[in-house]
N, C-alpha and C positions, 0 to 999 in steps of 0.2 A: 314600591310604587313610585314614589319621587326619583331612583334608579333609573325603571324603566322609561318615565316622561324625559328623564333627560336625555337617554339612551335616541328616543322619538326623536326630540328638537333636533338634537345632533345630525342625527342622519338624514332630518329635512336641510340644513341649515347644510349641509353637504350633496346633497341633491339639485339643492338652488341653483349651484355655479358650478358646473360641472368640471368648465374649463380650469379654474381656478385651484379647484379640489386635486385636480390630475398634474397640475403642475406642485403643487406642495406634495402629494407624493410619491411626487419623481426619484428624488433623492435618497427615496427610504426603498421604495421599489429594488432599486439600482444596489441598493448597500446589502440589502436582504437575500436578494435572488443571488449575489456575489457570495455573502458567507454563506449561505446554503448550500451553493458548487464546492464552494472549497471547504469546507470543514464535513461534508460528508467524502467527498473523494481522497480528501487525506485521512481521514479515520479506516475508509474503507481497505483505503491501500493498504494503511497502518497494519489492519487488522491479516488481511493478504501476506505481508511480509512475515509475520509472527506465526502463521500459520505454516508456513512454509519452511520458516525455520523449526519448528516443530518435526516439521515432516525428515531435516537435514537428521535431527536429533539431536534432542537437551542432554544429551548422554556424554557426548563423543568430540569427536576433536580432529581436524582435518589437520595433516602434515604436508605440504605443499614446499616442491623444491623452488630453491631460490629464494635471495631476501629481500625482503620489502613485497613479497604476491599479495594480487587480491584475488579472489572467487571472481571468475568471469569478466577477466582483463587478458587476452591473449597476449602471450609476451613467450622469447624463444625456449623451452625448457633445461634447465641448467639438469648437468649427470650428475649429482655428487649423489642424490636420493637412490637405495639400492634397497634387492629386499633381502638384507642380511641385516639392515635398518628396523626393518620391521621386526626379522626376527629376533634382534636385540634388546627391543621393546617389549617385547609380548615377555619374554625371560626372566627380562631384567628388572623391570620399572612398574612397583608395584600396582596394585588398586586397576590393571588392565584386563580387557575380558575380552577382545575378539582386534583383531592387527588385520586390516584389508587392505593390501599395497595393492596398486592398479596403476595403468598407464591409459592418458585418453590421446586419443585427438578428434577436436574439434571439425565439422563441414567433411566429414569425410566419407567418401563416393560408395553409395551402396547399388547395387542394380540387379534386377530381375527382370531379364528378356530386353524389353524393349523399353522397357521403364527405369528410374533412377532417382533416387532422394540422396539428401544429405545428412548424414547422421553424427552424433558424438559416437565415436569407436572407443569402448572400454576396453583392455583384455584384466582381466581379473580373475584371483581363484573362485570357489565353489562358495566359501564363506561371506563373498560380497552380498549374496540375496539375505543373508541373515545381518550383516552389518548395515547397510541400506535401508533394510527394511519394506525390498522390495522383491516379493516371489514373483513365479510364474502363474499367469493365468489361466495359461494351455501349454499343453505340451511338460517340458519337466526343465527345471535348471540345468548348470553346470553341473559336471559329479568328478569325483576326484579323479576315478576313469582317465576322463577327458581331457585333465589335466596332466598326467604321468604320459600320457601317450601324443600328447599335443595335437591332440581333432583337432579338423577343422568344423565346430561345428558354432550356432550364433543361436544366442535369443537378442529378440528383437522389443522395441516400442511399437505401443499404439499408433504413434506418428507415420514409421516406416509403414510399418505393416499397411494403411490408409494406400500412403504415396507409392506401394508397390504392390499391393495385392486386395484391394477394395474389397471383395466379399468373397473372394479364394481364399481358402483353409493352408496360411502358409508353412505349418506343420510337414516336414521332410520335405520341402521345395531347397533346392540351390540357386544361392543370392552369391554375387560376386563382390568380394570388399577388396577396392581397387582391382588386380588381377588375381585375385587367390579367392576359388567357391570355398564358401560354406555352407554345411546344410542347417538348416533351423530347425531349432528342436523346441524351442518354448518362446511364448509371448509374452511379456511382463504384463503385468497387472498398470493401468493407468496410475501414473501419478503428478500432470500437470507440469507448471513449469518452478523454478529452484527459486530460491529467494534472489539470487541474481540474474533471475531472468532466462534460465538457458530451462528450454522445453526438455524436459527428462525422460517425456516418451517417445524420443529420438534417440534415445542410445540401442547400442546394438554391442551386446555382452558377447566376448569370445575367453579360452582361458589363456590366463596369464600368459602360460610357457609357450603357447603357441604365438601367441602376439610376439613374447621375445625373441623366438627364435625364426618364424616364418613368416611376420608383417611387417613388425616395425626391425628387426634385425639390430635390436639396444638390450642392453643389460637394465639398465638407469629407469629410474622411476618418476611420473608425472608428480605422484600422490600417496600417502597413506590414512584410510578412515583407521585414527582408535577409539571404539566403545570402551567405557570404563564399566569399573561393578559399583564406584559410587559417585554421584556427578556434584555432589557434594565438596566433594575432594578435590575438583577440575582444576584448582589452580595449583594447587602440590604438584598435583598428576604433571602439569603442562612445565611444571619447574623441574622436575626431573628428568623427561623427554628431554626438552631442552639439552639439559647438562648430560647427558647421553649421546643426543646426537653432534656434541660441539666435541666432547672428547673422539668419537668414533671418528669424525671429519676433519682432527687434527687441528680445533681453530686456537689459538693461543686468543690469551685475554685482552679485551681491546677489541679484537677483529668482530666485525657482526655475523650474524647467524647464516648459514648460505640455505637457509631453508626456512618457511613461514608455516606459525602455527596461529589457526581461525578457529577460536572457538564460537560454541551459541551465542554465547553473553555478547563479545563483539560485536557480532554480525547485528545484533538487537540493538545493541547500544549506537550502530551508527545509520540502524533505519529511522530509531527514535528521533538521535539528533537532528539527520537530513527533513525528516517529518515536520517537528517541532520550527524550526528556523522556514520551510519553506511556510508553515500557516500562520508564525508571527505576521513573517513579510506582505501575504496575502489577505489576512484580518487587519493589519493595518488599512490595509487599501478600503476592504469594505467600511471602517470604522470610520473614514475620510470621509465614504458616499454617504454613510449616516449624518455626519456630523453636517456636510453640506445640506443634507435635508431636512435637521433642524434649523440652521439657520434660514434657508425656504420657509420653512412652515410659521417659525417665529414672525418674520417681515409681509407674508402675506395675511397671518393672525393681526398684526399692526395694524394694517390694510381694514379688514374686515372691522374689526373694531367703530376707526373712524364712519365708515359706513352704516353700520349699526347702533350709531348713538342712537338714534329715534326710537328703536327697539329697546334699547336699553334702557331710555328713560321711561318708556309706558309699563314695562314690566319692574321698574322700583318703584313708578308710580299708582303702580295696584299691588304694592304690597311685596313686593323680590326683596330677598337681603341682597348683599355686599357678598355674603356666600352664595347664594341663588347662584349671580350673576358671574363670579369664580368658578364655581363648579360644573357650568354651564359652556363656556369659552376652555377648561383646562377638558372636559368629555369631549369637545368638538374637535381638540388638537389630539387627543391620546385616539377618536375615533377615526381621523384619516391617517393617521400612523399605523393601525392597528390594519384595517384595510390594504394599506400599500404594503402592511407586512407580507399579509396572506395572499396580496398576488405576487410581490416577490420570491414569497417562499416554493408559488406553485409557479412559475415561472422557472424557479431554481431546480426543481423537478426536471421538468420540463430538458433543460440545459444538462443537466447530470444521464437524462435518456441517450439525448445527442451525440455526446461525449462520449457514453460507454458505447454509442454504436459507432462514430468513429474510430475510437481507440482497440475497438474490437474489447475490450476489456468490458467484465461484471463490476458496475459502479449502482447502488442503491442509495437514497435518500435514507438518512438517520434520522431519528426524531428529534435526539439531542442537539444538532445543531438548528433544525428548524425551531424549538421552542427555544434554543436562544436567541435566534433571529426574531422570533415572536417578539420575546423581552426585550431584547434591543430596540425594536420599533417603538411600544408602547412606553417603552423612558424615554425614547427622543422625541417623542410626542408629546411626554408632560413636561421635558426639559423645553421644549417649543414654546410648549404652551403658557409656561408660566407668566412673564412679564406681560402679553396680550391680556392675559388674562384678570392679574392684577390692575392694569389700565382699564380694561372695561369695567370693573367690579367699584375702582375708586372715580369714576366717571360721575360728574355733579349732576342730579335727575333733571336738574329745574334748566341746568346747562344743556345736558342732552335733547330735552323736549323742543329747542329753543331753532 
């Protein structure tokens, strides 16, 4: 009961001065709707990168020519990677269970009739839909066929498929990659875009020998996926590739690697760190808008006080303690904090809608940071509150009345 009377006073006593109320909280508004944005769109992202790398596979292990590569930094591709690399791996280096050497390129010119997208150009063997982990969803893969005889033939992405043949069955249609038709035999199954960003169902899969011999006219390799049989093991596994592929490439000790190996863990460990450091630097900010809005609500609580002496002295003088009159001024600060919370927090909604509709990006409101936004309001509201309140509580009655 005494709960809810106070609950009452407060929210009349906040009703009063509308103007007043709105300006103390301003600061909480501003701090709240801020880490609502940001600690839901970086958990979200968070959560995005980790699922994607998922989809890469906790298994395996990308062999990428060239040293110092990242995943999805175009830079010129170095010959030394060959697939007699792969096949010295798959042989040699134990704890391995599937070797997918592939060659891409990137933006590369796909067209049907009158129409034209741009795709990643994979050529690869028959084993990639099983390393990958990405089948066909019509039509039928690579088959080893197609590789000993070097068809011309393509499975395609969601993506293409879209930008070239919107609701035609592009099953046995000829698509031209740069000048050379292929016919399409299978459509991959969606799988969105990579943890570095590159749309996956824009590739368009050809076999390996035909890409080396009839497109790109290279021996030398972009890439090799290896699945392991224990991921457990990943870093022996990656120490031994390693010391394989330096012996095979001639590197004497000292020289660095002319080829880069990206495992999961990596790729995790530096979406975390990028994560982490971007929502210190952005919780700080909101933590500033907070703290600014305690000190608001402190100085205009000051404020109020002096004003309310009269009030303060009739209510000790029928009987209010010293806590009455504390617990009454510390409700009044914790309750327009708690309000600014909740429009900052639906205001932060609001902004997280915006954002994923400009961004084109899926961005949802988490709980967990709005109930710490909640919390954050309601302690900078009794942090506010405190010395106002103490002031009013130890206020003389006979002074107050006067």
């Amino acid at each position: 009961m005494r709960a809810a009377r106070m609950a009452r006073q407060a929210l009349s006593a906040v009703s009063e001065n509308k103007t007043r109320t709105l300006l103390m909280m301003l600061g909480v508004i501003i701090g709240v709707a801020t880490l609502t944005i940001i600690a839901s769109s970086v958990l979200g992202a968070r959560g995005m990168v980790m699922e994607k790398v998922e989809k890469f596979g906790l298994d395996q292990i990308m062999i990428m020519a060239g040293a110092g590569r990242k995943p999805g930094v175009p830079q010129p591709i170095p010959t030394t990677l060959r697939v007699e690399d792969g096949q010295a791996i798959e042989s040699e280096v134990p704890n391995i269970k599937d070797v997918s050497p592939q060659i891409n390129r990137r933006d590369y010119l796909v067209k049907y009739g009158a129409k034209s997208s741009y795709g990643v150009l994979v050529a690869a063997n028959p084993n990639w839909s099983a390393v990958w982990n990405t089948a066909a969803e019509s039509g039928r893969f690579l088959s080893e066929e197609d590789r000993t005889r070097l068809a011309r033939v393509a499975v395609i992405g969601k993506t293409v498929v879209r930008d070239l043949f919107e609701d035609e069955d592009p099953i046995g249609k000829q698509v031209l990659l740069g000048n050379n038709p292929f016919e399409v035999i299978g459509v991959l199954e969606p799988r969105g875009t990579s943890a570095t960003g590159v749309d996956m169902d824009s590739r368009v899969i050809i076999p390996l020998s035909t890409g080396q011999k009839r497109v790109f006219n290279q021996e030398y390799l972009a890439m090799i996926k290896v699945a392991l049989q224990d991921p457990s093991r990943m870093d022996q596994t990656v120490a031994d590739v390693r010391a394989l592929l330096r012996e095979r490439h001639n590197l004497p000790q000292g020289l660095e690697d002319d080829f880069t190996i990206v495992t999961p863990t990596q790729v995790m460990s530096l979406a975390s760190k990028v994560s982490t450091t971007f929502s210190l630097f952005l919780v700080l900010v909101s933590a500033i808008s907070l703290i600014v809005g305690a000190v608001v609500i402190a100085n205009i609580m000051f404020i109020a006080v002096n004003e309310r002496k009269g009030e303060i002295g009739i209510r000790r003088a029928v009987g209010a303690t010293k806590n009455d009159i504390l617990s009454q001024f510390l409700f009044e600060a914790v309750t327009i904090a708690l309000l600014g919370g909740v429009i900052g927090a639906a205001l932060g909604i609001v902004g997280l809608k915006g954002l994923a509709f400009l961004m084109k990006a899926p961005m949802a409101a988490m709980w967990q940071p709005i109930a710490l936004a909640l919390l954050s309001a309601a302690l900078v509201g009794l942090a506010a509150g405190i010395q106002p309140a103490r002031a009013a509580a130890n206020l003389n009655p006979i002074e107050a009345l006067r």
